[in-house]
Structure formats: structure tokens, C-alpha cells
Residue, then its C-alpha position, 0 to 999 in steps of 0.5 A: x076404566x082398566x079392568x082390574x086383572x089388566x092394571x098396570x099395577x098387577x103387571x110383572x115388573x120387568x114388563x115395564x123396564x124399557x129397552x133403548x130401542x123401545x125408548x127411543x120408539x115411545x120418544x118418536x111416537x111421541x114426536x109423531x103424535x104431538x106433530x099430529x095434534x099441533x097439525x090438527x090444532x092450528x094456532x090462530x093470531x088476529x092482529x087489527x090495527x086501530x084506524x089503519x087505512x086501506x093506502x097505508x101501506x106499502x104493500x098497498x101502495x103507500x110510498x110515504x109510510x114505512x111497513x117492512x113487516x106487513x110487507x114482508x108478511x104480504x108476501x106469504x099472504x093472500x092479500x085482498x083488495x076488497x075488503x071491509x070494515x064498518x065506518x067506526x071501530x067498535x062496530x068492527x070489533x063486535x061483527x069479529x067476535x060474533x059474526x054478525x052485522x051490526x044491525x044485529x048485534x046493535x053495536x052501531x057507533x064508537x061507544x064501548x066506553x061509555x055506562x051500558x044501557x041498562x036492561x029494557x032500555x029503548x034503543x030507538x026514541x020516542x020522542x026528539x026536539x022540535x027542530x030534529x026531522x028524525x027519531x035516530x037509533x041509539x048504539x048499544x054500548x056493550x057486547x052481549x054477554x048472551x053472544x058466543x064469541x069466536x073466542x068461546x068458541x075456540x076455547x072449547x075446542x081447547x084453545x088457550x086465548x088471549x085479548x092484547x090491547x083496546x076492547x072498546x065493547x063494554x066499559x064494566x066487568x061484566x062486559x070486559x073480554x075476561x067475559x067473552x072467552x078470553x083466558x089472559x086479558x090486557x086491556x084498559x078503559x077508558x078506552x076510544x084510544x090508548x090508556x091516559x096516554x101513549x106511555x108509561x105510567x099509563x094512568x097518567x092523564x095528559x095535560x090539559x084533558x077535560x073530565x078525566x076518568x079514573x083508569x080501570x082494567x088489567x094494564x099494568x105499567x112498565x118502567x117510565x117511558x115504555x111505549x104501548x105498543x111495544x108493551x103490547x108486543x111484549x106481552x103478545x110474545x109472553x102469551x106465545x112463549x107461555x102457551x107451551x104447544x098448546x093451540x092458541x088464539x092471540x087477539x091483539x088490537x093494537x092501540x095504534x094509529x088512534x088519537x091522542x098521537x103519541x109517538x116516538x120523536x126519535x122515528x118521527x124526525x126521520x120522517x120530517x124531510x121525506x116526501x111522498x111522490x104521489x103527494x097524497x101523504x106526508x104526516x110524519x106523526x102517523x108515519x111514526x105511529x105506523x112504524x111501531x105498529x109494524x114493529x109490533x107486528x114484526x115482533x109476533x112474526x119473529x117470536x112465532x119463527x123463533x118457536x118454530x110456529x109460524x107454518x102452523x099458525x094462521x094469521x090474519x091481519x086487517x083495519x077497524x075502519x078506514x084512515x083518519x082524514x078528519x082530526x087535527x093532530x096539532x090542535x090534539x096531541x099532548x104538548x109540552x115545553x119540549x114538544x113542538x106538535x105545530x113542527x111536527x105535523x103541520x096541521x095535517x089530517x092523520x092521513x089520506x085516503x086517495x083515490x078513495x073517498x073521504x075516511x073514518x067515520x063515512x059510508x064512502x070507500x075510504x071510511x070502510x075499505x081496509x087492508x085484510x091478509x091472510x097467511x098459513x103456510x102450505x094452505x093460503x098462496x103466498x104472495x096471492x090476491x084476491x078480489x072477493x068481496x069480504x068483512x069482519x063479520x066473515x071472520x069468525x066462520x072462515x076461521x072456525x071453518x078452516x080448523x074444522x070446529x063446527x059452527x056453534x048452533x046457538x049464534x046465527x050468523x050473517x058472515x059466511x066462510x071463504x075458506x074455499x078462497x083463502x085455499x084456491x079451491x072455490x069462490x065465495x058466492x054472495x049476493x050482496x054485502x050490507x053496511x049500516x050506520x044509521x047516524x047522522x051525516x051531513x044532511x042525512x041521519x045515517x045511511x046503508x049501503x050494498x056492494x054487489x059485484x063491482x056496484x054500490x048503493x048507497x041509501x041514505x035515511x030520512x031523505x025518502x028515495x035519496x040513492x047514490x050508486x056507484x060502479x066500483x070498477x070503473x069509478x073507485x072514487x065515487x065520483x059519479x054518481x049513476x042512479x038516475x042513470x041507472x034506475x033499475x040498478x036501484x031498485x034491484x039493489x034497494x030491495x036486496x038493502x030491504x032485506x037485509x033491513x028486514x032480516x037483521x031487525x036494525x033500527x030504522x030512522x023514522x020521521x019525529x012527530x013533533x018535528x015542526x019545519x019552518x023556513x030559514x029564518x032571516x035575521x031581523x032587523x036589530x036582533x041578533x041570532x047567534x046571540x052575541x057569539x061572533x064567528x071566527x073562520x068559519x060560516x055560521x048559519x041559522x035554520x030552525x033554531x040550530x046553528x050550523x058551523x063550517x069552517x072557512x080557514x085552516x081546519x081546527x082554527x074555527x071557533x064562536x067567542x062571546x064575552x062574559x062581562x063580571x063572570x068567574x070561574x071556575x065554571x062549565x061551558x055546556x053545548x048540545x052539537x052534532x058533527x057528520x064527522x066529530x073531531x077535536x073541540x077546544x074552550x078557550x077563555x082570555x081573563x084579560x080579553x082576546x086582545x090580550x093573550x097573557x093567562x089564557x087558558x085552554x081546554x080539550x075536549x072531543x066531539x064524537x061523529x054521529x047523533x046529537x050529544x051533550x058536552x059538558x067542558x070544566x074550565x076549573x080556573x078561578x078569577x074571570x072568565x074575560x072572552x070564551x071561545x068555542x072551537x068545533x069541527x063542522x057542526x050543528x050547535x042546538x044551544x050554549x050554556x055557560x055555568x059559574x060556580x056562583x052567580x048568574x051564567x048565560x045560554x044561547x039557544x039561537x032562536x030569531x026574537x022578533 
């Protein structure tokens, strides 16, 4: 407080009427002091681009995809070449914003979307059915309110800060990121993808989509036609322009590439004709996709120019998960009678991967490998590389350590600073990185791997001493597997994977006691196991009473039909599955028979990767059902159901009958 006798309002008033040069003294240490305290105070922007592959880039090496933005961003960044993601988006998203693993913070699988568990849930079962070898942990459907985000933790410091785009961590408002320290927030749920669709009105449902639910959120439409990632660049832009020299934190996950595919035909037709010399990538829908991310991205860039913020802002750039390798564009997207998505993308998967293995939704490189960049004028090498091994959960402390916040002493942290690296001034030490996603995959419930120095190992669960390890430098497609070759490698990793187990408290897989293990099951003379389903392009096999579908023709064409007899709808088809990788699902009902096409009605619907799911599919159409058709990605069905508004329905549980 100012003593009375020294107040201003007790001065004579000529010591208060300023001379030009003293005016023009306070202008300048003015100046000085808001350029000190904008130095002091860095801006920081996070721009993650959903299902983004490490190839798909130029800068990293895509010679199909168009990125001049991210090129151009590259050149003033410190580029890395190894960096990680986890295997599905959500995970990725909750180890950013709390700096932890996953097998901590218990986010394990892509279901932010979906009701939160509630309080004293158990998240590793007790109990499965009988032909399930593995009890399996079930992921934690939202962040914790409890977790101090890097978006609190910048906002103390006094950062304005705002979330832009998917969430993805939490479907009810005590779990939005109003709630995680975001000051401004456009988000919307539902949300695995964009809003209802790709444009404007965004609450619009696109044709054909089963079980819609009712848009909720802070998106707001903007004129008819408005692209989301374009909107989304606007109001990035009104955040920046709003700030008004203030430090601020813009966290803008773009809703780009991720299915339903909406794109902007008039880029995807410059794509039609272009040829990939590599010949690894040639999908003119995701090239389209990617061309608005980067303008988004551009957009940000510019406006931090044109406001002169750029040598005083971080910038971080990076992927949720590895590229898409498993959907079918064609048989997903939105059609219309003016939309040919067969001419479009010719039944191709998103993207592709090579050289590394496999995508989205994998334990390999190309499911967690992704593009990370760094930028801040004067402190991060432009146009530099870095081969450290780095991921999302070293976000949040890097960031806070290069403003100098100190770490708060409330939330523990698995991610350590490589600040050191970003500023050329030491190296980042660390004995090993840990990814876990302990769900099922082909044959295996789920999995954990460590990268130490240029080796990999993977353990998978439920298959006791099932290793794979690879030497990363050497063999960066994971094509030879030296475990037997290597045992003491193995060990000396497998305990360093204990540890972390041990540390982080993550859920094992364990053996379900009730499991009963029979061998395979030979048909029987006369009986049929699939239960009158006929297969159609694919393989379906019959072991313990699952049956397992792979297909054998072109992807998304694989499909069981069975005909209904004197069934009508409208009715729910009911299936219990499990998909290593998930992807789109289709029931298809033929009122006159499959022989005769006329009124054939279709409906979509998604089977996510990872544990056993129930799927409930409305074919809301009246009159009959004629033949149904099930299409499915390489799964596991336990059982079909289909259930008619009135009279009796049918279930195949595919069990051999003697």
C-alpha cells in the first residue's frame, strides 16, 4: 500500500504534467517492458493432425501428398525421425495433457466418445465367456478431472488458452476440456471423427449412418458448406487475434484425415491423375484431406506473421497415431447422387505406411511412428534433425521446461524434458520408451513394447514368453525378428518392460478361469456350423464356438448372408465381434433376395479395434427382410442375432450340434 503522505493524490499538480521528452521516455519503457514480458512469456501452439502417418509428408519423404506449409514449417524446426504416438488417438491425446503413460492415466483405447465409467468401476474383469482365453482391461472412457493438465498448468502461469477441434477424452461436461483448463473451447461429441460430417451444418447426420446420436458441444455452424478445418483455422486465427499480447496457449487438434472422408472434390480432382514414383501412395480422397490440414496449419503460421508473433511462439507439430492402413474409403464415405467415392478412391486404404509395418491401431512402427517438429525462433535450429527417441508423454514437461514453469508437485510424470535436445545443448538420456495397448490383436490379447537405442521388443500378452525383437537401425520394417537369436537382448529388455509394468500399475491381461479350451471343432456329418450364414469372399473358420472371418477378395467386400424366410422389419441385427484392426461394417438386406437387387437397403456401421464388442445395427425399413448380409473386416463373431419388431427372430451362436 502507498503511504499516505507519498500518494499520488497528495503530489503538487505540476509534478504530474509531463514533459515531450518525458513522454516519449515512459512510450519507450513501455515498449521495453511489454517486449521483456512478451520474452519472458512465450506463446506456445500444438497442432496435432488426427491419423496422420509418419511418410505423409513431404518433408518426410511423401512424393504423392502435397504439404508446402509443413514443408516450409520443417525448415525452421528441428525435425525428429523418431518419435512416437500410441497405437489409437485417445491415448495420445490424454499422455499430452498429463504427461503420463497410458498405463497410468488408464486411457488405453479410442473411447472418449463413449458414457464414462462410473465411480468404483472395475476396469479389469472378473469374469469372460468360456471360449475368451484372457480376462482383458477395459479403457477408461474419460481424462481425470483430478489430472493437472498442461493446459492448468499454463494457465496459472497466466496463459490465455484455448482447445480447437476433437477431444475425444470425455463424452459429459464434467469431462469437456472447459474442465481441463481451457479458457475458450470448440469441440463437439460424438466425436471418434468430425461433427456429423465434414461440413456445415455440422449436426447434420450423413446418409445412411446407424444409431446417430444428437450433436452436443460448443461448434457452432457457419454458412452452408463451411469445411471444418477450415473453420477451424478461422477460429484459431480469432483466438491469436483476441489474445492482444497476451501469452497464450492454442491447442488445435485437427479433425483431419480421420474418417468419414469428407473432402473438398475440387482438390481431390487435381489428385486423380498423379502418380506416386515410389508407388507407395496414391489415394487422391487422403491427399485432398491432407491439402486442407496444411492449409490450416498455413493459416496459423501466416496470422502469427502477420502479428508479428512467430519468433516469439513455440510451435509444435505432430500425429495422434500412425496412418490409417485398414479402412475402406469407398465402402465409408458419405455417397450421393452426385459423389462417385468408387471413382475417387478406388478402394484403397487412407495411406500406407512403407517401409514401415502395418498402421493404425498396431504395436509395429507404422501404428505409433509419427511426424514431430519443433520451432522457436533463436532457440531451436532451423532445418535441424534429431534422432532421439521422443513421445507425447515428453510434451507437457519439455514445454513447461523451456518457459521455466516449474513442474506441478501434484502430478507425476513418466515424460521427461528434452529441452536440452530442441536447443543443442545436451542430449536426452533414457533408458528406455514403453508403449502399452493391452487389447486384442491377431491372436494376441494385446501387447507392450520398449525401444532401447536402436532395439525393440515387443511382449505380446496372453502367449506366455511370445517376444518379437527387432534392431530398428538395421531393419526399420520389422521384418526379422532376432529373439531367438538374441536371448540375452530379451531378457534385458523383458525386465526393463517389467518395470515399467510394475511402475505405472497397468492392467495386466490374465488367464480367464473359466476359459475351457477344446480342439477345433470338425464339422459333423449333416450339420451345419455357421448356422445357415454362407460365406462370400472370405474364409470363415469354426474353433470353440467363435467363428472367425478373413477375407479373400478385395477388402470391404467380405460378407456372411442368410436368408430370413417370412421376417419383417423393421428389426435389429445384434453381433458380438472382435476386429485386431476394426474398420467398416455394412447390413445389407435384399426384400426380393440377393438375386434381385431392387430395394435393397443398406446400413453402416463401425467396428472399432481391439476387445469384444456388442453391436446393435437398426434396419428400420418395414416389409421383408428377404436375404441379410453381414460385411465385416477380418473379425471374430461369438454370435448373430437378428431381432423383428414382431414375431420370432433368429441367433446363430455357431456352436458344432452333434
Amino acid at each position: 500500500m502507498v503511504p499516505r503522505d507519498n500518494h499520488p493524490r497528495n503530489f503538487p499538480p505540476r509534478a504530474f504534467v509531463p514533459t515531450a521528452a518525458m513522454f516519449r521516455l515512459t512510450l519507450c519503457l513501455l515498449a521495453l517492458t511489454s517486449s521483456f514480458s512478451a520474452a519472458a512469456q512465450p506463446n506456445v501452439v500444438l497442432f496435432l493432425v488426427d491419423d496422420m502417418g509418419w511418410m505423409d509428408s513431404g518433408v518426410y519423404g511423401s512424393k504423392y501428398y502435397e504439404t508446402p506449409n509443413i514443408d516450409r514449417f520443417a525448415t525452421r524446426a528441428m525435425r525428429f525421425t523418431n518419435a512416437y504416438s500410441q497405437p489409437l488417438c485417445s491415448p495420445t491425446r490424454a499422455s499430452l495433457l498429463t504427461g503420463q503413460y497410458t498405463a497410468r492415466h488408464g486411457i488405453t483405447s479410442a473411447t472418449g466418445h463413449q458414457q464414462p465409467q462410473p465411480a468404483g468401476h472395475v476396469f479389469l474383469p472378473e469374469t469372460a465367456p468360456p471360449n475368451a482365453a484372457m480376462l482383458l482391461p477395459e479403457s477408461k472412457n474419460f481424462l481425470e478431472p483430478s489430472q493437472i493438465t498442461l493446459a492448468e498448468t499454463l494457465k496459472t502461469a497466466g496463459y490465455r488458452t484455448a482447445h480447437i477441434g476433437k477431444w475425444h477424452l470425455g463424452l459429459t461436461k464434467p469431462h469437456w476440456p472447459e474442465q481441463q483448463g481451457f479458457d475458450v473451447a470448440f469441440h463437439c461429441h460424438p466425436d471418434p471423427g468430425p461433427p456429423g460430417n465434414y461440413f456445415s451444418p455440422y449436426g447434420v447426420v450423413p446418409d445412411g449412418v446407424a444409431n446417430a446420436k444428437t450433436k452436443i458441444g460448443t461448434i457452432t455452424d457457419g454458412p452452408d458448406g463451411e469445411y471444418i478445418v477450415d473453420r477451424q483455422a478461422a477460429e484459431a486465427v480469432k483466438f491469436i487475434d483476441a489474445s492482444k499480447g497476451a501469452p497464450f496457449f492454442l491447442n488445435l487438434w485437427c479433425y483431419g484425415v480421420h474418417g468419414p472422408w469428407g473432402h473438398k472434390p475440387e482438390y481431390t480432382k487435381a489428385f486423380m491423375d498423379k502418380k506416386d514414383p515410389s508407388g507407395r501412395q496414391g489415394n487422391p480422397i487422403m491427399a485432398s484431406m491432407l491439402k486442407s490440414v496444411d492449409e490450416c496449419f498455413g493459416r496459423i503460421l501466416d496470422e502469427l506473421d502477420k502479428q508479428g508473433l512467430t519468433d516469439n511462439t513455440i510451435i509444435i507439430f505432430t500425429s495422434d497415431n500412425g496412418g490409417n492402413t485398414h479402412s475402406n474409403i469407398t465402402s465409408e464415405g458419405k455417397k450421393t447422387a452426385n459423389e462417385d467415392w468408387t471413382k475417387w478412391a478406388g478402394n484403397q486404404p487412407p495411406t500406407k505406411n512403407t517401409p514401415l509395418r502395418d498402421g493404425k491401431g498396431t504395436l509395429y512402427e507404422g501404428g505409433t511412428r509419427v511426424p514431430m517438429m519443433w520451432a522457436w525462433a533463436g532457440k531451436i535450429a532451423p532445418g535441424s534433425t534429431s534422432d532421439s527417441v521422443v513421445g507425447p508423454i515428453d510434451v507437457y514437461p519439455t514445454v513447461i521446461d523451456l518457459l521455466g514453469i516449474a513442474k506441478p508437485t501434484a502430478q507425476t510424470f513418466d515424460g521427461v524434458s528434452y529441452a536440452k535436445v530442441l536447443q543443442g545443448t545436451g542430449d536426452l538420456a533414457r533408458e528406455g520408451y514403453f508403449n502399452y495397448h493391452p487389447h486384442a490383436g491377431a491372436n494376441k490379447a494385446g501387447g507392450v513394447w520398449v525401444r532401447s537405442g536402436d532395439y525393440k521388443l515387443l511382449r505380446w500378452f496372453g502367449q506366455p514368453n511370445t517376444h518379437e525383437l527387432y534392431n530398428l537401425k538395421d531393419d526399420i520394417s520389422e521384418a526379422t525378428d532376432l529373439s531367438a537369436k538374441m536371448p540375452e537382448k530379451v531378457q534385458a529388455l523383458s525386465t526393463l518392460i517389467d518395470g515399467f509394468l510394475k511402475d505405472t500399475g497397468a492392467l495386466y491381461p490374465r488367464p480367464n478361469p473359466a476359459y475351457k479350451p477344446t480342439v477345433a471343432q470338425v464339422k459333423p456329418q449333416n450339420t451345419d456350423p455357421l448356422d445357415g450364414w454362407k460365406e462370400r469372399q472370405c474364409k470363415a473358420t469354426l474353433r470353440d464356438g467363435v467363428l472367425s472371418m478373413k477375407a479373400t477378395g478385395q477388402a470391404g467386400n467380405a460378407f456372411l448372408g442368410h436368408g430370413t424366410g417370412t421376417m419383417k422389419g423393421p428389426a435389429t441385427v445384434k453381433l458380438r465381434v472382435r476386429s485386431t484392426a476394426g474398420g467398416a461394417g455394412k447390413i445389407e438386406s435384399f426384400p426380393k433376395g440377393s438375386a434381385d437387387p431392387e430395394g435393397r437397403i443398406e446400413v453402416p456401421f463401425e467396428v472399432k479395434a481391439g476387445d469384444w464388442q456388442d453391436l446393435q445395427v437398426e434396419v428400420a425399413n418395414p416389409g421383408p427382410l428377404g436375404t441379410l448380409r453381414v460385411y465385416l473386416p477380418d473379425a471374430e463373431i461369438d454370435w448373430i442375432e437378428v431381432v423383428p419388431a414382431k414375431g420370432k427372430g433368429m441367433r446363430s451362436d455357431f456352436d458344432v450340434k452333434s
